[in-house]
VEXKOLSE-229927 format. One record per residue (C-alpha): x negated, y negated, z negated; residue in three letters. Coordinates in steps of 0.1 Angstrom, whole numbers, padded with zeros to 4 digits, always signed. Layout:
BEGIN
XYZALA...
//
This chain:
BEGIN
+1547-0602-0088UNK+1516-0582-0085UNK+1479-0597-0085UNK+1445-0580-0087UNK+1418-0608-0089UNK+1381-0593-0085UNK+1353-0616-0092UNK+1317-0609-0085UNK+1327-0574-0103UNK+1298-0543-0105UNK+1297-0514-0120UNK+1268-0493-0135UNK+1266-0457-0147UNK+1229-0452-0169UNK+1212-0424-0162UNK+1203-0414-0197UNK+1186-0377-0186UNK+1167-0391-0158UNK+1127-0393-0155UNK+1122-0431-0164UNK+1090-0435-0147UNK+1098-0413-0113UNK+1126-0430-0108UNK+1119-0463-0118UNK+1092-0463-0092UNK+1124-0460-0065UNK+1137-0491-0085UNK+1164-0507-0062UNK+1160-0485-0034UNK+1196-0478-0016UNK+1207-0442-0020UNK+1238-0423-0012UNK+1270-0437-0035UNK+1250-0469-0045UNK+1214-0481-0057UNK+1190-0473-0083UNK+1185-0502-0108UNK+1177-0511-0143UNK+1197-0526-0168UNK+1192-0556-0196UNK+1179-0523-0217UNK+1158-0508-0189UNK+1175-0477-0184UNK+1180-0464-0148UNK+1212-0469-0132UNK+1232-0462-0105UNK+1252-0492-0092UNK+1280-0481-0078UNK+1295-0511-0071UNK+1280-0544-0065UNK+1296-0580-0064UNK+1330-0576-0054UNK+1352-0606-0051UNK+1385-0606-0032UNK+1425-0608-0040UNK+1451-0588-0037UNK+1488-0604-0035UNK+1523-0589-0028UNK+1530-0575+0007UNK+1492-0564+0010UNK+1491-0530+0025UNK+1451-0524+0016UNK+1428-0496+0036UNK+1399-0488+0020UNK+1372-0475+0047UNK+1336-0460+0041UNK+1310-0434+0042UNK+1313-0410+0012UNK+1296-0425-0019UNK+1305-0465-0001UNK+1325-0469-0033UNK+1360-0457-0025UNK+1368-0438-0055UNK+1348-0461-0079UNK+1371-0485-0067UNK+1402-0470-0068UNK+1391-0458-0107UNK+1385-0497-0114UNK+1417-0504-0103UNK+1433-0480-0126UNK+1419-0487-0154UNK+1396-0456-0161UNK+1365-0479-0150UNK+1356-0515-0167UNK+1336-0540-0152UNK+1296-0540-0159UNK+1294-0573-0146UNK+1320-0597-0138UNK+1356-0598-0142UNK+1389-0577-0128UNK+1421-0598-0134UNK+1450-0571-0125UNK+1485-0581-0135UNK+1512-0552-0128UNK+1520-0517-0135UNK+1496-0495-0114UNK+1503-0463-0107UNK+1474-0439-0089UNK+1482-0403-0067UNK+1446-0396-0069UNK+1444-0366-0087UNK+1482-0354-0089UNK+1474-0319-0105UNK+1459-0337-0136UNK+1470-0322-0168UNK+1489-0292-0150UNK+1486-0264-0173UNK+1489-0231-0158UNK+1499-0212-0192UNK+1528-0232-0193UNK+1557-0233-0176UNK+1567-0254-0149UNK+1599-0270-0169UNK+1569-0280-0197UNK+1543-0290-0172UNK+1567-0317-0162UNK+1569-0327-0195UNK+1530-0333-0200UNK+1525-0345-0167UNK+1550-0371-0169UNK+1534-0384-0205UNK+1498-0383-0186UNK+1518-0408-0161UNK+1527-0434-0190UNK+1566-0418-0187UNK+1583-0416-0225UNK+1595-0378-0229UNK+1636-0393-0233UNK+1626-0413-0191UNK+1615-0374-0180UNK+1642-0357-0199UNK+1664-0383-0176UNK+1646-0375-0141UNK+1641-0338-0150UNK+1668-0321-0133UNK+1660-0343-0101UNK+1622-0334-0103UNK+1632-0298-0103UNK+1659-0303-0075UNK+1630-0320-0053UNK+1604-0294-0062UNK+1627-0267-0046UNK+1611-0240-0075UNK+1645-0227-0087UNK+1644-0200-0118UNK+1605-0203-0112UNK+1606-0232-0129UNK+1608-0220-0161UNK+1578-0191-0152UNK+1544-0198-0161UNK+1525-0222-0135UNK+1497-0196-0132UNK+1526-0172-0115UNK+1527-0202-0086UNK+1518-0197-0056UNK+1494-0229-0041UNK+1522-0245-0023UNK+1549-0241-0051UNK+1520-0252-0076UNK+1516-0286-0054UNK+1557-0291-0053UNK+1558-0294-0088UNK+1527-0313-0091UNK+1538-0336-0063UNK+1581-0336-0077UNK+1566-0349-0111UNK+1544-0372-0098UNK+1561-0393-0074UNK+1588-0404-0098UNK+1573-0433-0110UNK+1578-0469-0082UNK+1547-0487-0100UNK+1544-0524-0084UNK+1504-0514-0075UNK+1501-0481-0056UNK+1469-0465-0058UNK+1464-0433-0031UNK+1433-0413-0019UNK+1444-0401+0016UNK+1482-0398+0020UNK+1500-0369+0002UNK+1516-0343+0024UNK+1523-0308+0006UNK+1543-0274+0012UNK+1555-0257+0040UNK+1573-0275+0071UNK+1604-0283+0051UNK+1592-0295+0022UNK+1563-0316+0044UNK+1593-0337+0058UNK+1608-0340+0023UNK+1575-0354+0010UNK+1567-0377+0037UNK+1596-0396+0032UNK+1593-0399-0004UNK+1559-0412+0006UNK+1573-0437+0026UNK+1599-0450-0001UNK+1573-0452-0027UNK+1548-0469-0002UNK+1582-0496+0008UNK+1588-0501-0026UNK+1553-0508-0042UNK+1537-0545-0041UNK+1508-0539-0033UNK+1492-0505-0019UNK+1458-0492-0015UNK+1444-0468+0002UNK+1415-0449+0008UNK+1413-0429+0038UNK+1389-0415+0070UNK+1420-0424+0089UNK+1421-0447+0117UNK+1452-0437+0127UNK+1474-0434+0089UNK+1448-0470+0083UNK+1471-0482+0114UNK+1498-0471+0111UNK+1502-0482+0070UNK+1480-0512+0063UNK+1483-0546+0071UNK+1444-0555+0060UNK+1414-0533+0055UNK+1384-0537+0033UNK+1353-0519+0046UNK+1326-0508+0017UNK+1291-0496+0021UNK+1268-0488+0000UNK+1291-0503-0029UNK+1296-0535-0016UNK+1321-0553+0005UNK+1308-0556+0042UNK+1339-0565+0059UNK+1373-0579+0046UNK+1402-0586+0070UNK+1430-0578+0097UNK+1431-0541+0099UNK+1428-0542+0140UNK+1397-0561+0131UNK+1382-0542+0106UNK+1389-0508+0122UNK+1373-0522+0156UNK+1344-0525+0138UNK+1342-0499+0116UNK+1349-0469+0147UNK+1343-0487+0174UNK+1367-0505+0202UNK
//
């Protein structure tokens, strides 16, 4: 069982470069990506996020909707772990996985074989569960004798097989995404669109930020609408979406 329990969370990134007195004089005022603020110390901040409180439970298929800067990717980081709190508390019980940023830690001096090997420990995977999965993660990846050439001899597309084979072995129970993943040529699209779709099946609870109305309809069961970094509208995601672009 999966559970993420947010309760009136914030977050704050000081400013400890900025002009104290110019910007203090904007004190509060909402900008792009959150509002200018002071802490307990009185250094400027930017709050990102501001009193969140909802729950997440298994079967919840999540769209995350927003201007960019709402809060999206502060969010999705929070969830993940990279982010703590400022204020308030994040209760999240289950292995979380994230496909934000699935060229992390590709090196392109390596080799494709050893890229495998440091992307899978960047994913939490123990080298003897990638030594297991490897030959599957090279079968997927479709890269052949390339895959034991330097990455920097890659083209794009065979760069974002590997980077995509590699990172979509893992079936965590929370499934973090930012915009759905759909690399390669026509073949390999189909390929990865239904490895998409079993990972999205198998996870607990999904979450998903996207411009999308349409992949929003067609994926998620609820949709929580951020502006500004806080929560303006939590619910059905016919409901949400109605609002959000219009009838």
């Amino acid at each position: 069982m999966a559970i993420v329990e947010f309760s009136n969370v914030s977050v704050d990134f000081p400013i400890y470069n900025a002009s104290g007195r110019s910007l203090k004089k904007s004190l509060m005022r909402v900008a792009t990506g959150g509002q200018l603020g002071a802490d307990e110390q009185g250094r400027v901040v930017v709050r990102a996020l501001e009193d969140l409180n909802f729950s997440l439970h298994d079967g919840d298929r999540v769209g995350l909707l927003g201007h960019n800067g709402a809060g999206k990717s502060t969010l999705l980081r929070l969830l993940s772990g990279v982010y703590q709190p400022s204020v308030g508390t994040a209760r999240i019980e289950g292995e979380v996985g994230s496909l934000l940023d699935i060229s992390l830690g590709i090196n392109g001096e390596s080799t494709g074989r050893e890229n495998i090997y440091m992307r899978g420990g960047l994913l939490g995977l123990k080298r003897t569960e990638v030594t297991s999965q490897l030959d599957e993660i090279i079968a997927f990846s479709e890269l052949g004798d390339f895959i034991d050439m330097p990455v920097r001899t890659y083209s794009t597309g065979m760069h974002l097989r590997l980077a995509f084979a590699v990172s979509t072995v893992l079936r965590p129970e929370i499934l973090l995404m930012d915009e759905w993943l759909s690399v390669g040529d026509e073949s390999f699209r189909h390929k990865a669109e239904a490895r998409m779709a079993e990972i999205v099946q198998s996870t607990h609870i999904l979450v998903l930020a996207s411009h999308s109305r349409t992949l929003i309809q067609n994926t998620c069961n609820r949709v929580i609408w951020l502006e500004h970094g806080r929560l303006k509208m939590d619910g059905s995601t016919e409901e949400v979406l109605a609002a959000y672009f219009g009838s």
